[in-house]
mmCIF file of the N, C-alpha and C atoms, coordinates in Angstrom:
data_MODEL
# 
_entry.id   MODEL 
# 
loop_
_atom_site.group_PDB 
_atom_site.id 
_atom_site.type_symbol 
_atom_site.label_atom_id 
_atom_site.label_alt_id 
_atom_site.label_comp_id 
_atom_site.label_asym_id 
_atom_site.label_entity_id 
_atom_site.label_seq_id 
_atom_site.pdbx_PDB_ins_code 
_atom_site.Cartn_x 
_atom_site.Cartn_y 
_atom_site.Cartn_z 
_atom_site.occupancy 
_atom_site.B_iso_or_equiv 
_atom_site.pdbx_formal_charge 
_atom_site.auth_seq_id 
_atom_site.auth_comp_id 
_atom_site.auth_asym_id 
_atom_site.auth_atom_id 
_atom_site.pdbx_PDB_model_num 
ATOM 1   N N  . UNK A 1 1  ? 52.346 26.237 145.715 1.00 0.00 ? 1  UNK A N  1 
ATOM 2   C CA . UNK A 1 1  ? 52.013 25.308 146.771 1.00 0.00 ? 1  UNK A CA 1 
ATOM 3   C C  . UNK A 1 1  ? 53.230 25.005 147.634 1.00 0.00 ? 1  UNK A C  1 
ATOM 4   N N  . UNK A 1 2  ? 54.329 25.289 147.227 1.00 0.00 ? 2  UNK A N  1 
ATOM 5   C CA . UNK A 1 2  ? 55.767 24.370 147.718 1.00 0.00 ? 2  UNK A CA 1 
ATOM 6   C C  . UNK A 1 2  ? 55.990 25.420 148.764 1.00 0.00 ? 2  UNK A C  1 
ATOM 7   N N  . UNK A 1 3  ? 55.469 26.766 148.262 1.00 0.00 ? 3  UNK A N  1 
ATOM 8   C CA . UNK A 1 3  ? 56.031 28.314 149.371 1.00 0.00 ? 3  UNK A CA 1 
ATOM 9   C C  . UNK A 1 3  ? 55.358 28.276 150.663 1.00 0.00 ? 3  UNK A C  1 
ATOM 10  N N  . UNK A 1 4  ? 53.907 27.760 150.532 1.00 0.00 ? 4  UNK A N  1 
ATOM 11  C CA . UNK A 1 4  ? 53.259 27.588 151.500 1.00 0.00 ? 4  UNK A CA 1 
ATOM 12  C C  . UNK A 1 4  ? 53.515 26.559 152.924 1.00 0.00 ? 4  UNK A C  1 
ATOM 13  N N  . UNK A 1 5  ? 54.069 25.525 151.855 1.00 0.00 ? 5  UNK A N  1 
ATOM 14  C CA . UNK A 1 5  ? 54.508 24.562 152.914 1.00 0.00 ? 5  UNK A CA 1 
ATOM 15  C C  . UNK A 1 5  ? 56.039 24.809 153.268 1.00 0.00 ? 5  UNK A C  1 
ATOM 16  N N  . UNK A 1 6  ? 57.101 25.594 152.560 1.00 0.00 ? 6  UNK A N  1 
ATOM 17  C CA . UNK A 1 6  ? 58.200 25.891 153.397 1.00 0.00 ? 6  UNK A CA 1 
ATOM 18  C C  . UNK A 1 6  ? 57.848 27.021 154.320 1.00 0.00 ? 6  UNK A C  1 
ATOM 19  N N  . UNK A 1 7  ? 56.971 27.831 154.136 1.00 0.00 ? 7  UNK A N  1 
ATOM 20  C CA . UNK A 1 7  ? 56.853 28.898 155.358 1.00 0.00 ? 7  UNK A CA 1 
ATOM 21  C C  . UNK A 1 7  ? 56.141 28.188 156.344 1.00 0.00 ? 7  UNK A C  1 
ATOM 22  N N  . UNK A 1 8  ? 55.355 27.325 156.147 1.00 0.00 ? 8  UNK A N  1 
ATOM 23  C CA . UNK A 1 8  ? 54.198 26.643 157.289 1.00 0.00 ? 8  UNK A CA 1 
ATOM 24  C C  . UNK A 1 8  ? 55.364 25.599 158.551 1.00 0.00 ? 8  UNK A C  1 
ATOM 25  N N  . UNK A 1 9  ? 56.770 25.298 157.852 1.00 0.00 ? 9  UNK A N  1 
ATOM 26  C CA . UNK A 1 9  ? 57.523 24.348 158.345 1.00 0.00 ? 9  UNK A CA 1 
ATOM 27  C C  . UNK A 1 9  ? 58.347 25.329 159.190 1.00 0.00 ? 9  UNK A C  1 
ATOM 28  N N  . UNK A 1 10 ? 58.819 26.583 158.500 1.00 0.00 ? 10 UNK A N  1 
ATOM 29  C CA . UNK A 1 10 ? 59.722 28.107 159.419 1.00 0.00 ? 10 UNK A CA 1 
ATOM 30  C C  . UNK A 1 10 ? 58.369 28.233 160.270 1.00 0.00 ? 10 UNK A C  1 
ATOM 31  N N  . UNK A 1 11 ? 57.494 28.229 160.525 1.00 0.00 ? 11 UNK A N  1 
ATOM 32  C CA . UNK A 1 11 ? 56.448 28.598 161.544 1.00 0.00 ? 11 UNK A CA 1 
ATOM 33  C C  . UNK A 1 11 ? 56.694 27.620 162.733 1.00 0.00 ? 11 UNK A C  1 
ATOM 34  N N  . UNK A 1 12 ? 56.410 26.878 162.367 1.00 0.00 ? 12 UNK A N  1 
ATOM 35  C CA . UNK A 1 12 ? 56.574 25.528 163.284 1.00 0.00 ? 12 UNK A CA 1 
ATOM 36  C C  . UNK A 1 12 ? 57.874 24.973 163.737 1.00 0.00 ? 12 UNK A C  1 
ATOM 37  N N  . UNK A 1 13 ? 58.612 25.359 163.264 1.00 0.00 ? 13 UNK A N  1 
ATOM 38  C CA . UNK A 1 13 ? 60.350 25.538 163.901 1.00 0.00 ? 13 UNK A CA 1 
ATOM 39  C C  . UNK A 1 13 ? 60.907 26.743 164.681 1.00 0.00 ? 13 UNK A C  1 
ATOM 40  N N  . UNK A 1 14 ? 59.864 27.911 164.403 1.00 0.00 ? 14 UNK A N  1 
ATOM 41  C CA . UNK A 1 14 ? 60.475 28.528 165.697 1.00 0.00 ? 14 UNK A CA 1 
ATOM 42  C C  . UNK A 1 14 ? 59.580 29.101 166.609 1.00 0.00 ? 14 UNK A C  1 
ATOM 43  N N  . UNK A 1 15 ? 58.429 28.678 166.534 1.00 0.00 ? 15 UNK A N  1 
ATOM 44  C CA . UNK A 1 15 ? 57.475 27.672 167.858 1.00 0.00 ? 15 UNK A CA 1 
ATOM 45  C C  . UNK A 1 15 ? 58.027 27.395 168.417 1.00 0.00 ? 15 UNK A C  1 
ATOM 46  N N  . UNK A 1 16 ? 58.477 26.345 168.081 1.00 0.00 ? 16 UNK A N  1 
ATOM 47  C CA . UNK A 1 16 ? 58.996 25.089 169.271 1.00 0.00 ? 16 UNK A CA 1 
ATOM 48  C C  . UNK A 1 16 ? 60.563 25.591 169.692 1.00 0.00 ? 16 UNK A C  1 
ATOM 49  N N  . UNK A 1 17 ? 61.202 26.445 169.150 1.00 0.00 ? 17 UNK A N  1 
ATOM 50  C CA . UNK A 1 17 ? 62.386 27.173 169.433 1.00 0.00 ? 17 UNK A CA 1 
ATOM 51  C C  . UNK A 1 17 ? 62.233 28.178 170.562 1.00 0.00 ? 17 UNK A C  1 
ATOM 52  N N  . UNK A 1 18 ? 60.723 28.700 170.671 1.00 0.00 ? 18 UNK A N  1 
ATOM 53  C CA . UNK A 1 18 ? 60.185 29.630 171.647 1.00 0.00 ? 18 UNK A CA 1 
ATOM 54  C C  . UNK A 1 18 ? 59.994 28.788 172.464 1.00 0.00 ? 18 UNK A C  1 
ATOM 55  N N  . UNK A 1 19 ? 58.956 27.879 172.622 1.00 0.00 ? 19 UNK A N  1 
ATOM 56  C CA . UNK A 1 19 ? 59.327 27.167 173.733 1.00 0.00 ? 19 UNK A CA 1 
ATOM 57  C C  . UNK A 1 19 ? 60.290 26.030 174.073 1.00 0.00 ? 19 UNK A C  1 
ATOM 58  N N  . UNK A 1 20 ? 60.954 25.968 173.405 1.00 0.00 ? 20 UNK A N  1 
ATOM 59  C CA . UNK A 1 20 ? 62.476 25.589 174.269 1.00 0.00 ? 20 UNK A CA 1 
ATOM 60  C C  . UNK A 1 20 ? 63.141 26.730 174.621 1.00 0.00 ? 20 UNK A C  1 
ATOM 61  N N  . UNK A 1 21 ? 63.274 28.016 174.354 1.00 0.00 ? 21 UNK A N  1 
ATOM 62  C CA . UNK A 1 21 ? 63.750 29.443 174.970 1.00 0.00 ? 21 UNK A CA 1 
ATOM 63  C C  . UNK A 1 21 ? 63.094 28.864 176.219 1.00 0.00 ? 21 UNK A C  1 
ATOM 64  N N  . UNK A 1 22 ? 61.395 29.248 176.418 1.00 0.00 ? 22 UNK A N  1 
ATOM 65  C CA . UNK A 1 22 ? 60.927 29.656 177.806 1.00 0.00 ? 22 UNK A CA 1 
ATOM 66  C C  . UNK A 1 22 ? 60.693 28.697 178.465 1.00 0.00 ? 22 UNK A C  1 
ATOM 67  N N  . UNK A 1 23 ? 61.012 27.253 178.172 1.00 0.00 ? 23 UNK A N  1 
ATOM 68  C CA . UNK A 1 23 ? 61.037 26.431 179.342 1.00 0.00 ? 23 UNK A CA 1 
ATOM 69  C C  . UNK A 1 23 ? 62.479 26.290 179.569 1.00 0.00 ? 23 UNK A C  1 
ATOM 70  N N  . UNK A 1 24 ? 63.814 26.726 179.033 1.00 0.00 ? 24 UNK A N  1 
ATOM 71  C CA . UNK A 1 24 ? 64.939 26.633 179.640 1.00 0.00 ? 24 UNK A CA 1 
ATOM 72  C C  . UNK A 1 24 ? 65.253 27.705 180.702 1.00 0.00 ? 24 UNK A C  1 
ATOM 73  N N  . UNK A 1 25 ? 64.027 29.093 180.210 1.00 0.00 ? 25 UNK A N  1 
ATOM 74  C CA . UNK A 1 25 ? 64.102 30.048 181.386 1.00 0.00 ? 25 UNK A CA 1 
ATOM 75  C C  . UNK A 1 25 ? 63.406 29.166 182.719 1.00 0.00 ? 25 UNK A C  1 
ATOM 76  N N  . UNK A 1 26 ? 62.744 28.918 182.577 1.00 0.00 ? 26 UNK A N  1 
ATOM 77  C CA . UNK A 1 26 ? 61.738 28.186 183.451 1.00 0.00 ? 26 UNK A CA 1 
ATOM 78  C C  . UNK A 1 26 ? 62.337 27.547 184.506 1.00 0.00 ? 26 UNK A C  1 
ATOM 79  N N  . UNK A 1 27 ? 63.044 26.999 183.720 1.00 0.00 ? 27 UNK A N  1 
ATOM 80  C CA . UNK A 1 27 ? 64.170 25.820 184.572 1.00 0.00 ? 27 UNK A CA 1 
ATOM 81  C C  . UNK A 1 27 ? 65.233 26.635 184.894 1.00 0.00 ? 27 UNK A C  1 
ATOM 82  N N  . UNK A 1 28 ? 65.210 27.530 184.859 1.00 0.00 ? 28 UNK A N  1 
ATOM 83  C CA . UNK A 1 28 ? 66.618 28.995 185.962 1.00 0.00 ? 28 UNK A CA 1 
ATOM 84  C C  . UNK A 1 28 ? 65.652 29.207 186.512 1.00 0.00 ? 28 UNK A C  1 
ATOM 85  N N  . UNK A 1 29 ? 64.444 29.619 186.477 1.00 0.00 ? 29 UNK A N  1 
ATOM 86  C CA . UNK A 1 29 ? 63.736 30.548 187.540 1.00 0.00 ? 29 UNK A CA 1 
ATOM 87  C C  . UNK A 1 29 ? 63.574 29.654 188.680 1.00 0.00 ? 29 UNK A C  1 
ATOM 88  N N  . UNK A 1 30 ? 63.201 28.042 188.128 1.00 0.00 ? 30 UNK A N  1 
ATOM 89  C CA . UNK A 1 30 ? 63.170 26.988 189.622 1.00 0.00 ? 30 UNK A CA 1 
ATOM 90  C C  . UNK A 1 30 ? 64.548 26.628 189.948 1.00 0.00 ? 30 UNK A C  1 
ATOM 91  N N  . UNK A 1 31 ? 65.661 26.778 189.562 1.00 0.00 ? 31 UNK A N  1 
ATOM 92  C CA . UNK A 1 31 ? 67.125 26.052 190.231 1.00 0.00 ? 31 UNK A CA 1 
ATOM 93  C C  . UNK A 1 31 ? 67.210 27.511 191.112 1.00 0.00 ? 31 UNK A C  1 
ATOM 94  N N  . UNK A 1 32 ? 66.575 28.611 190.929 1.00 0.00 ? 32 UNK A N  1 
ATOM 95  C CA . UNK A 1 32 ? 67.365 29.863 191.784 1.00 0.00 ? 32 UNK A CA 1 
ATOM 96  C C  . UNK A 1 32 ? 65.932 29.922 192.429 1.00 0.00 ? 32 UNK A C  1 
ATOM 97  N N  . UNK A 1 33 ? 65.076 29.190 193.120 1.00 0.00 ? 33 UNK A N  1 
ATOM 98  C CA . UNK A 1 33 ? 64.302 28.971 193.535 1.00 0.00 ? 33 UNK A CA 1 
ATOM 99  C C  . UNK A 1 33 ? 62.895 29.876 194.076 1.00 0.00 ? 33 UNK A C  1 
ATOM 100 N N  . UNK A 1 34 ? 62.863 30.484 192.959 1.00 0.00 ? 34 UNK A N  1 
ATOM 101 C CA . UNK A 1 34 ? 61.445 31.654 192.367 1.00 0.00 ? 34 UNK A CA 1 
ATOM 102 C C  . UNK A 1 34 ? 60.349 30.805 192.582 1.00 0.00 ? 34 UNK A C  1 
ATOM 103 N N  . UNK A 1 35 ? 60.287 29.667 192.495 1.00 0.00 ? 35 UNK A N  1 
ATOM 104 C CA . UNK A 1 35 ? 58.399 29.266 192.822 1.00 0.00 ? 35 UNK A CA 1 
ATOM 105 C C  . UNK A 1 35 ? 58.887 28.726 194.266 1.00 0.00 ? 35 UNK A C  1 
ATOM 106 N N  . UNK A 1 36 ? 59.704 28.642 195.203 1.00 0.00 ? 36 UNK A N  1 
ATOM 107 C CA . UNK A 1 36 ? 59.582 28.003 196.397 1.00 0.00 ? 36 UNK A CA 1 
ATOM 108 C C  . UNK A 1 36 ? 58.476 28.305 197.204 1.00 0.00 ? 36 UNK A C  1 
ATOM 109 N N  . UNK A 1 37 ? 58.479 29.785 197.200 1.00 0.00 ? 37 UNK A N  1 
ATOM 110 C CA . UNK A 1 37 ? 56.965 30.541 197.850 1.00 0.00 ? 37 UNK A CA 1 
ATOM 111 C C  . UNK A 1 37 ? 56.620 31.112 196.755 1.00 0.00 ? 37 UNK A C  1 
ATOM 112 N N  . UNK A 1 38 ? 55.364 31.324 197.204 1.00 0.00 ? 38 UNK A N  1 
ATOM 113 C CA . UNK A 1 38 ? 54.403 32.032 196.017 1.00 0.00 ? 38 UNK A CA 1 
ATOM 114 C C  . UNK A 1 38 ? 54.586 33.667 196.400 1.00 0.00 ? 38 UNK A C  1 
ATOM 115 N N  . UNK A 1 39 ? 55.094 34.476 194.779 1.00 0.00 ? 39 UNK A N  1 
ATOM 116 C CA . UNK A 1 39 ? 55.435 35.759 194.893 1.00 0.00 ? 39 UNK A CA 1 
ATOM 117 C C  . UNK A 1 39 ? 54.045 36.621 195.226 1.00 0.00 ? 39 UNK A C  1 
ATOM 118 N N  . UNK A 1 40 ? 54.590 37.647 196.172 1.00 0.00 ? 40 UNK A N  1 
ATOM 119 C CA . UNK A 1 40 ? 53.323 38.092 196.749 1.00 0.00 ? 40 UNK A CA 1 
ATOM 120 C C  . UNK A 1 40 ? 52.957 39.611 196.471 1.00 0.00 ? 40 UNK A C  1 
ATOM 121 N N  . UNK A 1 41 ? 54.153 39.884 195.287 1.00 0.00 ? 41 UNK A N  1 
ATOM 122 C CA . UNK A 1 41 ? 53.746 41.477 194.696 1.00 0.00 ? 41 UNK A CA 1 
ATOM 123 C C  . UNK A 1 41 ? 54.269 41.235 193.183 1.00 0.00 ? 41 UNK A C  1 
ATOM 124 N N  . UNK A 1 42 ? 53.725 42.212 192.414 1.00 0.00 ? 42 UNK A N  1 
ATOM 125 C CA . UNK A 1 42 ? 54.418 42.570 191.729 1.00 0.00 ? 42 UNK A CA 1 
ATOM 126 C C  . UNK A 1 42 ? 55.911 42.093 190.657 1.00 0.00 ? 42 UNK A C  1 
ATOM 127 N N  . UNK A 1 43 ? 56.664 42.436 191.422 1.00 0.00 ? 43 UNK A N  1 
ATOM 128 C CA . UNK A 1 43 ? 58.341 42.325 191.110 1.00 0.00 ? 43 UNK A CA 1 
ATOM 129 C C  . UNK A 1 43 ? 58.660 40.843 191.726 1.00 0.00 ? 43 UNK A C  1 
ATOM 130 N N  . UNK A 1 44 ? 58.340 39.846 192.514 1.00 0.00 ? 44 UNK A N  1 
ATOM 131 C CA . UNK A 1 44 ? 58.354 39.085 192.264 1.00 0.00 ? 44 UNK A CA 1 
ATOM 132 C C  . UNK A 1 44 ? 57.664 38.385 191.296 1.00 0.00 ? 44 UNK A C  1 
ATOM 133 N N  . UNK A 1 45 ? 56.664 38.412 190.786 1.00 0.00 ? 45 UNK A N  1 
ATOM 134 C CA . UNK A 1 45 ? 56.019 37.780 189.269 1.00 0.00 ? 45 UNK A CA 1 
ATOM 135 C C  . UNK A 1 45 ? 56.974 38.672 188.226 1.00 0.00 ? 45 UNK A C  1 
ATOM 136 N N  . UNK A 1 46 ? 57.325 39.727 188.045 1.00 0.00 ? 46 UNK A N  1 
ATOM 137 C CA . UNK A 1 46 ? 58.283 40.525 187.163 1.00 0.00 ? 46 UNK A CA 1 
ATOM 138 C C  . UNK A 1 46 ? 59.428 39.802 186.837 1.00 0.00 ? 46 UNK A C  1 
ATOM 139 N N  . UNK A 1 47 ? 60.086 39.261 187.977 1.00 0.00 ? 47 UNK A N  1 
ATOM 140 C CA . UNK A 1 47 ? 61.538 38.821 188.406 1.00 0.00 ? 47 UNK A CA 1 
ATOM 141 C C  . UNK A 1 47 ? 61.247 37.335 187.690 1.00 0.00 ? 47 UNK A C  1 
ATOM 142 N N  . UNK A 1 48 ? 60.174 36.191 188.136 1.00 0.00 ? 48 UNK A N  1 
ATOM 143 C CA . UNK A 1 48 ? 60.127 35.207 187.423 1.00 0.00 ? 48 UNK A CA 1 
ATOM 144 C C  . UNK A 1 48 ? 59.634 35.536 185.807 1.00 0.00 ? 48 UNK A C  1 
ATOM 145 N N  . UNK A 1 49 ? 58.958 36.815 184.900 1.00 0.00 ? 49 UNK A N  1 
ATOM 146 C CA . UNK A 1 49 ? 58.731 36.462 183.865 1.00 0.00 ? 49 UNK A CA 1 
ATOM 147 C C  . UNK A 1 49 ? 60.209 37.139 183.034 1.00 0.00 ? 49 UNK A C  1 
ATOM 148 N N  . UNK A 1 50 ? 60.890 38.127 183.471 1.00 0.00 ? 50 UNK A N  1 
ATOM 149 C CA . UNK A 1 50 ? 61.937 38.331 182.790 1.00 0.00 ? 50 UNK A CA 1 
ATOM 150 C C  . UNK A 1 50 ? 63.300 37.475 182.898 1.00 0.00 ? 50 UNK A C  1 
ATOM 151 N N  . UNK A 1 51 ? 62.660 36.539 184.092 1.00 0.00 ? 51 UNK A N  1 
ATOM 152 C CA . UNK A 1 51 ? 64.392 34.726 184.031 1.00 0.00 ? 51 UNK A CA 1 
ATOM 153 C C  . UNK A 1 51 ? 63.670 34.755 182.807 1.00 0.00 ? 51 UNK A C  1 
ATOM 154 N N  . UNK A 1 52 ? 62.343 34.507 182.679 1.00 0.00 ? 52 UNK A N  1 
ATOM 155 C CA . UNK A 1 52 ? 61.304 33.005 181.860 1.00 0.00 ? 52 UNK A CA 1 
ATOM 156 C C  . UNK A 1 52 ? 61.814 33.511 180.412 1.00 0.00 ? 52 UNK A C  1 
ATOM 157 N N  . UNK A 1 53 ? 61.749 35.141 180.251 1.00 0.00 ? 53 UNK A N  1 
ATOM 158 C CA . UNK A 1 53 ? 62.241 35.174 179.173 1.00 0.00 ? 53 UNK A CA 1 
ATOM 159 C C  . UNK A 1 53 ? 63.172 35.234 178.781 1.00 0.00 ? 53 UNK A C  1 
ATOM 160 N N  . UNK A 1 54 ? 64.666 35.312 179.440 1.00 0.00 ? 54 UNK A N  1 
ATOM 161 C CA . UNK A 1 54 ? 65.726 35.991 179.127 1.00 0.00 ? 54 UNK A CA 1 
ATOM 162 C C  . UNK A 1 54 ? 66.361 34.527 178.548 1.00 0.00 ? 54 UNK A C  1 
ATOM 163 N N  . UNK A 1 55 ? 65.644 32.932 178.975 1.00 0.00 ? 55 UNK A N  1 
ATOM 164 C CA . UNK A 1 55 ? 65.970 31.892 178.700 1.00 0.00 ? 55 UNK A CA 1 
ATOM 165 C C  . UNK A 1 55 ? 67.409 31.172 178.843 1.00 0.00 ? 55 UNK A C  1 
ATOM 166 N N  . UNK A 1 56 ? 67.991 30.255 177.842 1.00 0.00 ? 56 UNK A N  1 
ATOM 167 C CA . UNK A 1 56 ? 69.329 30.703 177.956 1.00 0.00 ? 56 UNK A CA 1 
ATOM 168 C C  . UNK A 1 56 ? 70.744 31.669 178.391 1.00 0.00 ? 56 UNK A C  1 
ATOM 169 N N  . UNK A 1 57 ? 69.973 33.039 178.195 1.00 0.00 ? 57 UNK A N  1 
ATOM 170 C CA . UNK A 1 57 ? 70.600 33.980 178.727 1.00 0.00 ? 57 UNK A CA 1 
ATOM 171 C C  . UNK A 1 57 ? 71.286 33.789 180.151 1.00 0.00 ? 57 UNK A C  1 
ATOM 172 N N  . UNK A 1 58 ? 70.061 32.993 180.971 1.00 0.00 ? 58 UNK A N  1 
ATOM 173 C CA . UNK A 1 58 ? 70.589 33.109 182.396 1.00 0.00 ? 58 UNK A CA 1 
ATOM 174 C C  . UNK A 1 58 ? 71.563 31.719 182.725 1.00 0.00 ? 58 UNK A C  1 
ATOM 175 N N  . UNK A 1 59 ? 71.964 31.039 182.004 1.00 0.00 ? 59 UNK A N  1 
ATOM 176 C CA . UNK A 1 59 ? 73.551 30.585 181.661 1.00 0.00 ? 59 UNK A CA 1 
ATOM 177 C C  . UNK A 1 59 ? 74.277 31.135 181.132 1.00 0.00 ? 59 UNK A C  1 
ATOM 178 N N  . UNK A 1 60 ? 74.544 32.290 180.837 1.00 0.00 ? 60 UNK A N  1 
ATOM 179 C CA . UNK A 1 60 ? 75.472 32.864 179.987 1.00 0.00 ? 60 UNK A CA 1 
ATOM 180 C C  . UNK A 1 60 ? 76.123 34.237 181.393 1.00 0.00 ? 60 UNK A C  1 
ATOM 181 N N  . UNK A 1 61 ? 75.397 33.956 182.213 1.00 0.00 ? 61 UNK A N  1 
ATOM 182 C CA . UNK A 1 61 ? 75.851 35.721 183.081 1.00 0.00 ? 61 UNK A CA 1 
ATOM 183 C C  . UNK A 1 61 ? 74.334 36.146 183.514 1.00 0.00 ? 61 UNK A C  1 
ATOM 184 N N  . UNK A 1 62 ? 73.621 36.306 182.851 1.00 0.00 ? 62 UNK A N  1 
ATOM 185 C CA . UNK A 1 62 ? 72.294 37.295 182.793 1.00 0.00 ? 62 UNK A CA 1 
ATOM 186 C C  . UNK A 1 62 ? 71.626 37.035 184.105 1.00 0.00 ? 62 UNK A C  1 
ATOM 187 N N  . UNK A 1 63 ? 71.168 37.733 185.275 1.00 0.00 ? 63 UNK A N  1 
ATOM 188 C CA . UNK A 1 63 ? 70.699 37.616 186.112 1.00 0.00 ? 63 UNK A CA 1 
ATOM 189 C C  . UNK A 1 63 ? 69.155 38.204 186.484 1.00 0.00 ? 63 UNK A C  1 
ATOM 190 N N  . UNK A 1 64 ? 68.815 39.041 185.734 1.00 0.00 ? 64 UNK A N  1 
ATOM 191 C CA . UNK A 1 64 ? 67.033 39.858 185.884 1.00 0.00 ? 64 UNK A CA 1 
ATOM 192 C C  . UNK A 1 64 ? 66.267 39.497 186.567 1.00 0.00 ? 64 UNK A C  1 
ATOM 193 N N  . UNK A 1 65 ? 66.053 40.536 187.513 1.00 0.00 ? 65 UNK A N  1 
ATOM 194 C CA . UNK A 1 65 ? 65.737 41.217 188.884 1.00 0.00 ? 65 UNK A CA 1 
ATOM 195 C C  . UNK A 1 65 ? 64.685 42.154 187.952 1.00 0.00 ? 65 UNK A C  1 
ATOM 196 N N  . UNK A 1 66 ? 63.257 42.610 188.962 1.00 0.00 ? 66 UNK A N  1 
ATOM 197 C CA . UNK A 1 66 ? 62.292 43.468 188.955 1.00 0.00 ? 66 UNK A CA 1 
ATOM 198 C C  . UNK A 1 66 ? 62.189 43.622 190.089 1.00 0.00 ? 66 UNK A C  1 
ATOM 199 N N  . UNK A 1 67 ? 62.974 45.238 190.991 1.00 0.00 ? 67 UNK A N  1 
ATOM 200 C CA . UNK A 1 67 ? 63.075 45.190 192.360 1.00 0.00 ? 67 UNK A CA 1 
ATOM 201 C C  . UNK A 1 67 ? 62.184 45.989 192.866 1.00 0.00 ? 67 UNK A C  1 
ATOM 202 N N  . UNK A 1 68 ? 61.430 46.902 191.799 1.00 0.00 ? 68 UNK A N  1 
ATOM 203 C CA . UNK A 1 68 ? 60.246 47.723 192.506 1.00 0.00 ? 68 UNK A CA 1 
ATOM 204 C C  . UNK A 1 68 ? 59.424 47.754 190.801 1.00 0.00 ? 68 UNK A C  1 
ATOM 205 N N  . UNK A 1 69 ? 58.057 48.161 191.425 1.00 0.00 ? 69 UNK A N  1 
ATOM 206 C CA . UNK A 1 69 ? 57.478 48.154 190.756 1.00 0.00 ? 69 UNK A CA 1 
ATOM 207 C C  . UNK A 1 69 ? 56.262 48.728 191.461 1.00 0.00 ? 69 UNK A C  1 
ATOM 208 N N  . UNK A 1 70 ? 55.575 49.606 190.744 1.00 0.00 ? 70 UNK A N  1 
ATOM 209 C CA . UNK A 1 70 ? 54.266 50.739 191.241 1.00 0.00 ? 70 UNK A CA 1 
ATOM 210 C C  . UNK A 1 70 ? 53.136 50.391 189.852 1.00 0.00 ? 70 UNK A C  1 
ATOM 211 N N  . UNK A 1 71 ? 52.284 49.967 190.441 1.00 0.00 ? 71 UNK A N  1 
ATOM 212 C CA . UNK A 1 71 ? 50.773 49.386 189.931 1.00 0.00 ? 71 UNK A CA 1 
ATOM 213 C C  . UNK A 1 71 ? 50.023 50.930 189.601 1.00 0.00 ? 71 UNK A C  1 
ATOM 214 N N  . UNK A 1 72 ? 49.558 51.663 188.485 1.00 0.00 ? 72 UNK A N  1 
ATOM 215 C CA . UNK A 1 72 ? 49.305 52.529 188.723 1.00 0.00 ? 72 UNK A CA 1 
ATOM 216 C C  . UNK A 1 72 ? 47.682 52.489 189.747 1.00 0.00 ? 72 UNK A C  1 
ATOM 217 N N  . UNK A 1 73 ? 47.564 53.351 190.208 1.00 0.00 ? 73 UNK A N  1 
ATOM 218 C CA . UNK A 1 73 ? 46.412 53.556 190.937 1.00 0.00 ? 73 UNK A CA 1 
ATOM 219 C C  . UNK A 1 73 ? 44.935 54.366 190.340 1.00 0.00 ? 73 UNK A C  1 
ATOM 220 N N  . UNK A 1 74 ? 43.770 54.081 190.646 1.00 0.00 ? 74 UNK A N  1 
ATOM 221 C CA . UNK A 1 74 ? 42.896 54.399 189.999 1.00 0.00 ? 74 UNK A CA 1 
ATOM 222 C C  . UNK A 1 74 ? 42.533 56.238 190.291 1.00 0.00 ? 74 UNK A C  1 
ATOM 223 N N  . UNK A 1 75 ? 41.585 56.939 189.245 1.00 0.00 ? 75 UNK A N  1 
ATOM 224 C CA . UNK A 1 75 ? 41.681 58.199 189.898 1.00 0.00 ? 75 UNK A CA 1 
ATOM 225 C C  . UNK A 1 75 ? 40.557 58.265 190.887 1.00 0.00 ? 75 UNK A C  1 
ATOM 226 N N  . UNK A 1 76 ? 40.279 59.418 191.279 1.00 0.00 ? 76 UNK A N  1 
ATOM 227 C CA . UNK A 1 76 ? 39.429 59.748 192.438 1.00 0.00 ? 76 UNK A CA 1 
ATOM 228 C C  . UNK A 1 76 ? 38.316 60.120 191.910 1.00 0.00 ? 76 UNK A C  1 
# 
């Protein structure tokens, strides 16, 4: 019974470790001002989910850019 509830407590600690990662990305993607306009392809939604994830990172140096990006197309 005791294993269950120390793994159920490591579950729930790095939850909330994930989202404190992706809302500290969150908060780089709005100070470098990614939602000012709404992204209208692609690599801009790319560009805000790899800040969102890189988190912390983007205080440390980390800058991630998605500068092209090709949607594949359907066949004929």
């Amino acid at each position: 019974m005791r294993g269950r509830a120390v793994r159920h407590t490591g579950t729930r600690f790095f939850s909330f470790l994930l989202l404190i990662w992706l809302a500290v990305g969150l908060l780089a993607a709005g100070q470098r001002h990614y939602f000012d306009s709404s992204p209208t392809n692609c690599a801009g939604w790319g560009t805000i989910a790899v800040t969102a994830i890189a988190g912390p990172l983007n205080y440390m140096g980390v800058n991630p850019k998605v500068d092209d990006c090709t949607l594949p197309q359907p066949s004929q």
